[in-house]
C-alpha positions as CSV (number, residue, x, y, z in Angstrom):
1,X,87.7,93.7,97.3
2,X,85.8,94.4,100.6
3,X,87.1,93.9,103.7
4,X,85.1,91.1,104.4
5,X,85.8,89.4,101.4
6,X,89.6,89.7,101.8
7,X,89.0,88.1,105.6
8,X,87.3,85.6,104.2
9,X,89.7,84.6,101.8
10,X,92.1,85.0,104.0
11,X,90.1,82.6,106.6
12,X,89.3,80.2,104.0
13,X,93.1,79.7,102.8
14,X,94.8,79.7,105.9
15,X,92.4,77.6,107.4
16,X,91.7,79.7,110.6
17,X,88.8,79.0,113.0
18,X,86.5,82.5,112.5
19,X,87.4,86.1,110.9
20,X,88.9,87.5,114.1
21,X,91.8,85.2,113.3
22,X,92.3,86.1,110.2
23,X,92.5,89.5,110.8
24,X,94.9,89.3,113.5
25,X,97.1,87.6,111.4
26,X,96.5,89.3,108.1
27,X,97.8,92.5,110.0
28,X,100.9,90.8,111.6
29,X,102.0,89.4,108.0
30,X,101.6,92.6,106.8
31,X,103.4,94.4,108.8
32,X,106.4,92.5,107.9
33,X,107.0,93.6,104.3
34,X,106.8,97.6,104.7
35,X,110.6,96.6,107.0
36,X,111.5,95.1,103.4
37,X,110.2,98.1,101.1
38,X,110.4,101.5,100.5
39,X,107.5,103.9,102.2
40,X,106.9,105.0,98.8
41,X,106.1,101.3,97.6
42,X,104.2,100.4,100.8
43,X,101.7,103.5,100.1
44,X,101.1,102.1,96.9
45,X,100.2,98.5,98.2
46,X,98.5,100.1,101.2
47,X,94.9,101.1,98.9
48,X,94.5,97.5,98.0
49,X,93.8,95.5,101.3
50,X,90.4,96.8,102.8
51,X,89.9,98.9,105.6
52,X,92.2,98.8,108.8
53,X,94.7,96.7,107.1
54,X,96.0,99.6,105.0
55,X,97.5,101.1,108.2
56,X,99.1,97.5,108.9
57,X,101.3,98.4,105.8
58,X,101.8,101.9,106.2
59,X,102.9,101.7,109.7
60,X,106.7,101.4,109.4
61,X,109.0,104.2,111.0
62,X,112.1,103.4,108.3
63,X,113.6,105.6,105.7
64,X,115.4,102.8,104.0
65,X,114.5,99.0,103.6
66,X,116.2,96.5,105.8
67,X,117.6,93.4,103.4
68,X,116.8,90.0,104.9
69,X,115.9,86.8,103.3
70,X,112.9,84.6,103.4
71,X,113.7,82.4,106.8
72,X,114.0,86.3,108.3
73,X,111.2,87.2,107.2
74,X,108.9,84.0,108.5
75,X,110.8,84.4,112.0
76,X,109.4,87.8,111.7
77,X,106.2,86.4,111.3
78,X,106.3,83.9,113.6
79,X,107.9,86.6,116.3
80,X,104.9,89.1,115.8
81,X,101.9,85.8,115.5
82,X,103.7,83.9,118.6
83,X,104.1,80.7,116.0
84,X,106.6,78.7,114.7
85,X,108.5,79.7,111.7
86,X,106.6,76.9,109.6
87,X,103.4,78.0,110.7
88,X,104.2,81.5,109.8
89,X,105.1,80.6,106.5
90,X,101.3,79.4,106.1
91,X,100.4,82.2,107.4
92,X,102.3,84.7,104.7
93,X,100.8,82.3,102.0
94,X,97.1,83.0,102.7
95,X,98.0,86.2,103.2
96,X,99.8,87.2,100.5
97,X,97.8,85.2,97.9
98,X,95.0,87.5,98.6
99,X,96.5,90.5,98.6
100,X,98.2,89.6,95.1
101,X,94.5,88.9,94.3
102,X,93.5,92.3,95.4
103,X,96.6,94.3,93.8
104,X,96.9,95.5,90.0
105,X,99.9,93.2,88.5
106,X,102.1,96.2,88.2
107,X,102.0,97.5,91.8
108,X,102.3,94.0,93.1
109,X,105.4,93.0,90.8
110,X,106.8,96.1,92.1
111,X,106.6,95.4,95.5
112,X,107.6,91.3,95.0
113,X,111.1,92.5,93.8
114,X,111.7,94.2,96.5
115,X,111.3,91.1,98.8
116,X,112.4,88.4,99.3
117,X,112.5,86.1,96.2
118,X,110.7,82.6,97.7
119,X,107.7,85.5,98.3
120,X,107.1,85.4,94.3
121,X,105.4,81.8,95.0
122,X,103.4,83.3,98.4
123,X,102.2,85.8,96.1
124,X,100.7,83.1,93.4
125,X,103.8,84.8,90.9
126,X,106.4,81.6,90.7
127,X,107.4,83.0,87.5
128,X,109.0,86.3,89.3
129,X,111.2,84.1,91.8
130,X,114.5,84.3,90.8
């Protein structure tokens, strides 16, 4: 997928009012699951997005994965976008629902168990929430 296609996906799902938008947001709600994963899975979800939001997922300084739940991980969101937790949690849905669109099934299921499980449903993958 292009970039420009993932931004307008992106745009068109969470509703924002032009691409800028969603690109600022599609790289603060990405930057939130590489604190949740290995660096070894985040390099292997970081080819999928387009462009400058590879780096978005690559850019964590960890060695090991922090654990925190879903309401942690949308006040993440919310801390990085300035919005409210509820907000941010519209925000990970249209971004994660095109990034599962733009990652092979395997690499994505991969990187789904290693987050929170509510974030099986963001990802369009209710079947993997546990």
């Amino acid at each position: 997928m292009k970039r420009d296609e993932f931004l307008a996906r992106v745009r068109e799902r969470g509703e924002y009012t032009n691409q800028d938008e969603a690109l600022a947001i599609t790289q603060e709600v990405l930057a939130v699951p590489p604190q949740r994963i290995t660096p070894g899975e985040a390099e292997d979800l970081a080819p999928q997005p387009p462009g400058p939001l590879q780096q978005a997922l690559t850019s964590a300084d960890h060695e090991q994965p922090e654990k925190f739940g879903s309401e942690e991980f949308h006040r993440r969101v919310a801390e990085r976008t300035g919005a409210r937790p509820r907000t941010a949690l519209w925000d990970d849905g249209a971004v994660l629902t095109t990034v599962a669109d733009a990652v092979p099934g395997g690499e994505l299921n991969q990187v789904i168990s290693r987050l929170p499980s509510s974030h099986a449903v963001l990802f369009g993958k209710a079947d993997l929430a546990g």
